[in-house]
BADO-84595 format. One record per residue (C-alpha): residue number from 1; residue in three letters; chain; x, y, z. Coordinates in Angstrom, 1 decimal, m for minus. Example, Ala and Ser with C-alpha at 12.3 -4.5 7.8 and 13.67 -1.06 7.14 Angstrom:
// BADO-84595
[dolum 1, ALA, A, [12.3, m4.5, 7.8]]
[dolum 2, SER, A, [13.7, m1.1, 7.1]]
//
This chain:
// BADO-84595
[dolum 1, UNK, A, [84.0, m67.5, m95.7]]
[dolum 2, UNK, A, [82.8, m70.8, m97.5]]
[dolum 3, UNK, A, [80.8, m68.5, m99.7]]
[dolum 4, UNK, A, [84.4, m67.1, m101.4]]
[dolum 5, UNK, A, [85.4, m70.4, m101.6]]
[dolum 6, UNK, A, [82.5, m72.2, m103.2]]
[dolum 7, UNK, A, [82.3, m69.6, m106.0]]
[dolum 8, UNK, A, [86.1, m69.4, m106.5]]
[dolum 9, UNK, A, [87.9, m71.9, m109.5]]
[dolum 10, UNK, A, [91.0, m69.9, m107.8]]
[dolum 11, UNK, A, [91.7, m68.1, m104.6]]
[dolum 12, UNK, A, [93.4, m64.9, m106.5]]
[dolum 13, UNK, A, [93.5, m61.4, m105.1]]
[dolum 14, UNK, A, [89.9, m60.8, m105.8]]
[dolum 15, UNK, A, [89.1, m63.9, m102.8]]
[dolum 16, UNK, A, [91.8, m62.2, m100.8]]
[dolum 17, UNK, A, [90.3, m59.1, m100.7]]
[dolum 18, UNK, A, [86.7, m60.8, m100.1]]
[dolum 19, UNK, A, [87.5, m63.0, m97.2]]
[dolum 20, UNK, A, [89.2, m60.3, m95.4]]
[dolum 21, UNK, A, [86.1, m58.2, m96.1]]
[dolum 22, UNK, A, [83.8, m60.7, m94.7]]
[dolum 23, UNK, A, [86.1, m61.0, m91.5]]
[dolum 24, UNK, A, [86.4, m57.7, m90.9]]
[dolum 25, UNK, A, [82.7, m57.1, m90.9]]
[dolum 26, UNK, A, [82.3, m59.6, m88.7]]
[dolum 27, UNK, A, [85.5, m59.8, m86.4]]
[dolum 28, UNK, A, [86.8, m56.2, m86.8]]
[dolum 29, UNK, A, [90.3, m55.0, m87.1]]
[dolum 30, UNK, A, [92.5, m56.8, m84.4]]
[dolum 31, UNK, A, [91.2, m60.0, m84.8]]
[dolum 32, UNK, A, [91.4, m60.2, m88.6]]
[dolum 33, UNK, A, [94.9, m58.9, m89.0]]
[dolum 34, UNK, A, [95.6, m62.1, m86.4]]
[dolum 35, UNK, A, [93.4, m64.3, m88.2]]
[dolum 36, UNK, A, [94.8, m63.5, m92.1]]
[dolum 37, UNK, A, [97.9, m63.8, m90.9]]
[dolum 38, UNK, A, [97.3, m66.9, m89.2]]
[dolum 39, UNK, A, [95.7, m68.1, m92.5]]
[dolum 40, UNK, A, [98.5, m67.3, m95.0]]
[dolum 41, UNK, A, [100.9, m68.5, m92.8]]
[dolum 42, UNK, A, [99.7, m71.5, m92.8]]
[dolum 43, UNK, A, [98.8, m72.2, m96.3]]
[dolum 44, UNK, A, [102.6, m71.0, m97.6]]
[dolum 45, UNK, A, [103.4, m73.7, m94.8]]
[dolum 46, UNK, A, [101.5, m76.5, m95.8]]
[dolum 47, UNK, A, [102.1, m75.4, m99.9]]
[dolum 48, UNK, A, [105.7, m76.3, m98.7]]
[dolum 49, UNK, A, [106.7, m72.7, m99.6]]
[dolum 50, UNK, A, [106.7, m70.8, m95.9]]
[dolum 51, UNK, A, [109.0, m68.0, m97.0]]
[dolum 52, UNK, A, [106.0, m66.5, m99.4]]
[dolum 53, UNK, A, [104.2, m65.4, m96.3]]
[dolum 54, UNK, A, [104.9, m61.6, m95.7]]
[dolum 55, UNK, A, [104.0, m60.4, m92.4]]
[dolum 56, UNK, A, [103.9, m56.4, m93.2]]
[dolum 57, UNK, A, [101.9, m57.6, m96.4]]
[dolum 58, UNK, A, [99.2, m59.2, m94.7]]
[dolum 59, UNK, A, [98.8, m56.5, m92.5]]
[dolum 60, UNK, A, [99.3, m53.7, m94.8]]
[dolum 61, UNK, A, [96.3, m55.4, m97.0]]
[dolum 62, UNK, A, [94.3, m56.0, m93.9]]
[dolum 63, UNK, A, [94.4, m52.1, m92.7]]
[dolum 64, UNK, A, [93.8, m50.5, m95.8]]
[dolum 65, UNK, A, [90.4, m53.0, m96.7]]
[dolum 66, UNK, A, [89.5, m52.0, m93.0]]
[dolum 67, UNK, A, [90.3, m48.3, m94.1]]
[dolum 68, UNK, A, [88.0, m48.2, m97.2]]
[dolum 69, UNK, A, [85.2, m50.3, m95.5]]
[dolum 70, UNK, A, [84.6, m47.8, m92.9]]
[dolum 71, UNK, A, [84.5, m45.3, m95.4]]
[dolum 72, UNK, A, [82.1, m47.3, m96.9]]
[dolum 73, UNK, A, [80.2, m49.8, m94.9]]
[dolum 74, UNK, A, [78.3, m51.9, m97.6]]
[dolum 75, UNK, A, [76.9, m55.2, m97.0]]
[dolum 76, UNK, A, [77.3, m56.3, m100.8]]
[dolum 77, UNK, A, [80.9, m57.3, m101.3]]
[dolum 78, UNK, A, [80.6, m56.5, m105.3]]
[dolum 79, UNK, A, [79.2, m53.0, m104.5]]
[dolum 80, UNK, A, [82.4, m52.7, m102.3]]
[dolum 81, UNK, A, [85.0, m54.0, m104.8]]
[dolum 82, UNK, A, [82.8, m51.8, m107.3]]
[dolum 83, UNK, A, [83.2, m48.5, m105.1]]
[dolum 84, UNK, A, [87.2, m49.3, m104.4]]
[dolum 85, UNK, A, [88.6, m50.5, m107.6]]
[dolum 86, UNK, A, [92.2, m49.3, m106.2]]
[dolum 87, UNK, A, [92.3, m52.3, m103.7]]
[dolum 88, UNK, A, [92.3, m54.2, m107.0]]
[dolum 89, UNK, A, [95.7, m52.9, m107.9]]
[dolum 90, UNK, A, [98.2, m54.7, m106.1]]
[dolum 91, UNK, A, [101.0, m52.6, m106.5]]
[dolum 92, UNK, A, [99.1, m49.8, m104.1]]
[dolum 93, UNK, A, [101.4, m51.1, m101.0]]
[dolum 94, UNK, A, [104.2, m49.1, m103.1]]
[dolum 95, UNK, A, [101.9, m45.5, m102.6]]
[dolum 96, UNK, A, [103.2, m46.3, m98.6]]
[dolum 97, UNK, A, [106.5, m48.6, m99.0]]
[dolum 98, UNK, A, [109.5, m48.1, m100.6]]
[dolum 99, UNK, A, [110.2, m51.8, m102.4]]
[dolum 100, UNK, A, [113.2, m51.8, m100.9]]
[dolum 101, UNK, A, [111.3, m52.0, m97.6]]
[dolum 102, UNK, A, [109.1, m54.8, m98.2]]
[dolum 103, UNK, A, [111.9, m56.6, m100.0]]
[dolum 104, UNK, A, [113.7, m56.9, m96.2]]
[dolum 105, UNK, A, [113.8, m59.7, m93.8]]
[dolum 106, UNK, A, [112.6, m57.5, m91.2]]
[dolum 107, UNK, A, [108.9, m56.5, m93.6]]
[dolum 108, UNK, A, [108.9, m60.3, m94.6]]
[dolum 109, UNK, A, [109.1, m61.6, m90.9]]
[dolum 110, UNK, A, [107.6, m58.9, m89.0]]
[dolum 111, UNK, A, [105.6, m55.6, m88.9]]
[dolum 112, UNK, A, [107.2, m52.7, m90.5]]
[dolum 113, UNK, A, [105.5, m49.1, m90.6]]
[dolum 114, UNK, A, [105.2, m47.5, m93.8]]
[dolum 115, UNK, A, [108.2, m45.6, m94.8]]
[dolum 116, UNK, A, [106.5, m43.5, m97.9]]
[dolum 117, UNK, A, [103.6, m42.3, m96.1]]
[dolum 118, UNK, A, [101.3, m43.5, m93.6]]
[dolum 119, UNK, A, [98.6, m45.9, m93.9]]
[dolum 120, UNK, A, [94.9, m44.4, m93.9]]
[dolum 121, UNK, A, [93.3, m45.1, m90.5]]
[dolum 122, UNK, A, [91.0, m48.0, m90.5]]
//
């Protein structure tokens, strides 16, 4: 994970994307969605800003990476991003949510399951 950061002059989506990537590869599903979440809780905490976090967000973004790596289990992370360039739109949780959904306290503070369609299986 140091690698994302030691490259990185920001930690934008792009990092996001790559640390989850590298933790899913190595941790697999359950444990990254705990440890992502774990992670951005966290930082919104200590940025002083806790009500940024998202929990069906997070989670969301963590499933769908999971999704498209094992559809495509590369162990370059730019050949991934190259061969998924719709994880780099981040309005794609609106293909699954309605932004009414993910605007709630309930999506903000908790799971909530897609209400447009469902979520590819990881």
């Amino acid at each position: 994970m140091t690698e994302v950061m030691a490259t990185a002059d920001r930690f934008g989506h792009r990092e996001h994307l790559h640390v989850t990537w590298l933790a899913l590869r190595r941790f697999g599903l359950p444990e990254t969605i705990s440890m992502v979440s774990d992670g951005l809780r966290s930082t919104a905490r200590y940025a002083g800003v806790p009500q940024k976090y998202h929990t069906t967000v997070s989670r969301a973004w963590v499933v769908l990476i999971a999704h498209h790596l094992a559809n495509a289990p590369v162990d370059d992370f730019d050949v991934f991003a190259d061969g998924n360039p719709g994880l780099f739109d981040k309005r794609l949780l609106m293909r699954f949510y309605q932004p009414s959904t993910l605007a709630s306290e309930a999506a903000r503070t908790g799971w909530v399951e897609p209400d447009r369609e469902p979520l590819p299986e990881a």
